[in-house]
C-alpha positions in Angstrom: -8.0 -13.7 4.3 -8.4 -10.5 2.2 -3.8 -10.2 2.3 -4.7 -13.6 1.1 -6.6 -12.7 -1.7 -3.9 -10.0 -2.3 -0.9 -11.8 -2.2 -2.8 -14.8 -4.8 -3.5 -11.8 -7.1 -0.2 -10.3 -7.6 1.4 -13.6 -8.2 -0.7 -14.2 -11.2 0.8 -10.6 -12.0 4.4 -12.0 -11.7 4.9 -9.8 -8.7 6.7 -10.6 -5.4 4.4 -9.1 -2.7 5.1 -9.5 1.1 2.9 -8.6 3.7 4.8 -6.7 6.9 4.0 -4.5 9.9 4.7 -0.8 9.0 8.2 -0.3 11.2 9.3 -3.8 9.1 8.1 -1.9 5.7 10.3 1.6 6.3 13.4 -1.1 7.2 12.6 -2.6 4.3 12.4 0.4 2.1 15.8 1.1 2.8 17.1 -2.3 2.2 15.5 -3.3 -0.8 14.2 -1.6 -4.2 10.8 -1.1 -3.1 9.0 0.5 -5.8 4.9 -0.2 -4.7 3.3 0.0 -0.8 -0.2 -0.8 -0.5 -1.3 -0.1 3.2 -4.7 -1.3 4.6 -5.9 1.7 6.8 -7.9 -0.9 8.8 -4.6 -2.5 10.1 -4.4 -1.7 14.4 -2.1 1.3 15.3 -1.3 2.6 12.0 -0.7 6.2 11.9 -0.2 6.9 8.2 0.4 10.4 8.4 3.6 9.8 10.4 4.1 6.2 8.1 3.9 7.3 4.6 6.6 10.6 4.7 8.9 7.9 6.4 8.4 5.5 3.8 9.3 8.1 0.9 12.5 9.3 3.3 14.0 5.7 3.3 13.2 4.6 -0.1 15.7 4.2 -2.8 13.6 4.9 -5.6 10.6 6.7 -6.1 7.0 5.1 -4.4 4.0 4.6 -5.2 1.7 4.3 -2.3 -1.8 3.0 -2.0 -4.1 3.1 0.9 -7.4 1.5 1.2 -10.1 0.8 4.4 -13.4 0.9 5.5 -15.5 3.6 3.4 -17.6 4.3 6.7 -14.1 5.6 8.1 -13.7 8.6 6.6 -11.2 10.2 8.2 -8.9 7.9 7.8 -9.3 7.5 4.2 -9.2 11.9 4.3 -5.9 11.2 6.4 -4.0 8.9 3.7 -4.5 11.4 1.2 -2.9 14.0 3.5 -0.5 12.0 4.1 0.4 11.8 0.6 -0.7 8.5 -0.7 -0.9 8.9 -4.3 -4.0 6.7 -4.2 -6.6 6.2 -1.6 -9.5 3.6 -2.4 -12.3 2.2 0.0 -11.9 -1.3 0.5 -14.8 -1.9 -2.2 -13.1 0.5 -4.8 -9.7 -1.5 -4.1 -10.9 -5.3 -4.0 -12.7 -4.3 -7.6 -9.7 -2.6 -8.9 -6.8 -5.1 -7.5 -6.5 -6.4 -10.7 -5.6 -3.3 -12.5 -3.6 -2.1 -10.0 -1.0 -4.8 -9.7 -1.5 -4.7 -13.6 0.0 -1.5 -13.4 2.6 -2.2 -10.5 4.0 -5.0 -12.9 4.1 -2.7 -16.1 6.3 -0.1 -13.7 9.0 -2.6 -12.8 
């Protein structure tokens, strides 16, 4: 429901979001001119700090990365930034600020 909310938002942005599983997002990153990742930290399995330098490695242009989750876990929130996300947000921080943020994603394209 909350990708949901996500996905709604950026289309009223005029961006093209898709929602994948992390392996699908570095083959993508590859493939495609990925410029934006947003990653939920509350999605099963994730390990960021392994995710996000493998992102970075495989993209063809520059990223931005955003991580957001559960403010009661902290250490994974303290792990995204470690990891190099250039923004980390608690899921309250980022469902206020979603619409800025794709405002910004669609101003860098």
């Amino acid at each position: 429901m909350f990708s949901s909310r996500v996905v709604g938002a950026a289309k009223s942005h005029g961006i093209d979001i898709m929602v994948t599983s992390p392996l699908d997002a570095i083959e993508k990153a590859s493939s495609t001119e990925i410029r934006q990742v947003i990653l939920d930290l509350s999605t099963p399995n994730l390990d960021v700090e392994a995710l996000v330098p493998k992102l970075r490695e495989s993209a063809d242009v520059p990223l931005t990365i955003v991580a957001y989750g559960p403010h009661v876990q902290e250490a994974k929130l303290v792990n995204a930034q470690s990891a190099g996300c250039d923004q980390v947000l608690t899921r309250g921080q980022f469902n206020s600020q979603i619409d800025e943020l794709l405002r910004s994603f669609a101003s860098a394209k």
